[in-house]
C-alpha positions in Angstrom: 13.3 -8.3 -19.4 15.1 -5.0 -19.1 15.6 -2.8 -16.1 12.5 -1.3 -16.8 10.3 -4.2 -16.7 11.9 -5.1 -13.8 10.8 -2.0 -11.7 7.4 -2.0 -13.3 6.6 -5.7 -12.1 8.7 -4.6 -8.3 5.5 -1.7 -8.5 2.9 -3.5 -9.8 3.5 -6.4 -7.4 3.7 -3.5 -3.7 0.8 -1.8 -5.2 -1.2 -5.0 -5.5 0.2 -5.9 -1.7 -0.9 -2.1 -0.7 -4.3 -3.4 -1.9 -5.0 -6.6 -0.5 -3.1 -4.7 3.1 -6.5 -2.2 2.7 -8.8 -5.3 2.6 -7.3 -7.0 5.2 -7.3 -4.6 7.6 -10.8 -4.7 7.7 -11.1 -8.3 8.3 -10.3 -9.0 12.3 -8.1 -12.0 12.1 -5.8 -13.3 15.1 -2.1 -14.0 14.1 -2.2 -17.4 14.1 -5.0 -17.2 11.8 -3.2 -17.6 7.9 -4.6 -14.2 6.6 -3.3 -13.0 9.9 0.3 -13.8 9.1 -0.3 -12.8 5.7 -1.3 -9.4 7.1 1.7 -9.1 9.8 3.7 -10.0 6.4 1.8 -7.0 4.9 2.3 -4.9 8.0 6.0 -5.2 7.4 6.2 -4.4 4.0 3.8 -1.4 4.5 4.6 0.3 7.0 7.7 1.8 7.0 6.2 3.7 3.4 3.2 4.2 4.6 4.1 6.0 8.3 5.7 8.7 6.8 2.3 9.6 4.5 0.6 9.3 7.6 2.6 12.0 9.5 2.1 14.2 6.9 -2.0 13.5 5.7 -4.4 13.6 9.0 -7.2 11.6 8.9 -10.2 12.9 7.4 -13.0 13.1 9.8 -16.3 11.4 8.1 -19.5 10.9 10.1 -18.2 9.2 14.0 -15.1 7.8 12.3 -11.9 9.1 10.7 -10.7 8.0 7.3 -7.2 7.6 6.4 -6.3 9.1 3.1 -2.4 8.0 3.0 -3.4 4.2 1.4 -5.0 6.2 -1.5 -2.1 8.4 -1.8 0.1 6.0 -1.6 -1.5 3.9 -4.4 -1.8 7.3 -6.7 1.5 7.8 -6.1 2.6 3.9 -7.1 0.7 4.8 -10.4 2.3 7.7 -11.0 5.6 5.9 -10.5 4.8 3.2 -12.5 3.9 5.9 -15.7 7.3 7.7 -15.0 9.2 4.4 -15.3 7.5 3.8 -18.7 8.2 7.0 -20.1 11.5 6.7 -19.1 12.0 3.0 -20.5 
């Protein structure tokens, strides 16, 4: 597998983790709980990608809750890498 394989499966695999860090987050869980520690895990993968998105794109206000667009654009933008690295390799 060359280097661009390599970077594809590296994006393929976070964007997947972005994912499954969407559905969990909607599933209350305590941390002792094993999709809880698989969330913290998430957490601490995600986060320090996904705080800067979130400084930059407010929340959308929807109905009596807010929506946070910086998952979606984070998983556009994992997409958009993963097309780059193809055309590149």
């Amino acid at each position: 597998m060359d280097i661009g394989g390599v970077l594809i499966l590296i994006l393929q695999i976070y964007f997947y983790a972005v994912l499954a860090w969407v559905i969990l987050s909607w599933i209350p869980t305590s941390s002792d709980h094993p999709l809880g520690r698989v969330n913290v895990f998430l957490d601490r993968v995600i986060y320090p990608v996904i705080l800067p998105l979130r400084r930059v794109i407010p929340p959308v206000r929807l109905g009596g809750g807010m929506l946070d667009l910086s998952p979606i654009v984070l998983l556009i933008g994992i997409q958009l890498l993963i097309r780059l690295v193809r055309g590149i390799f």
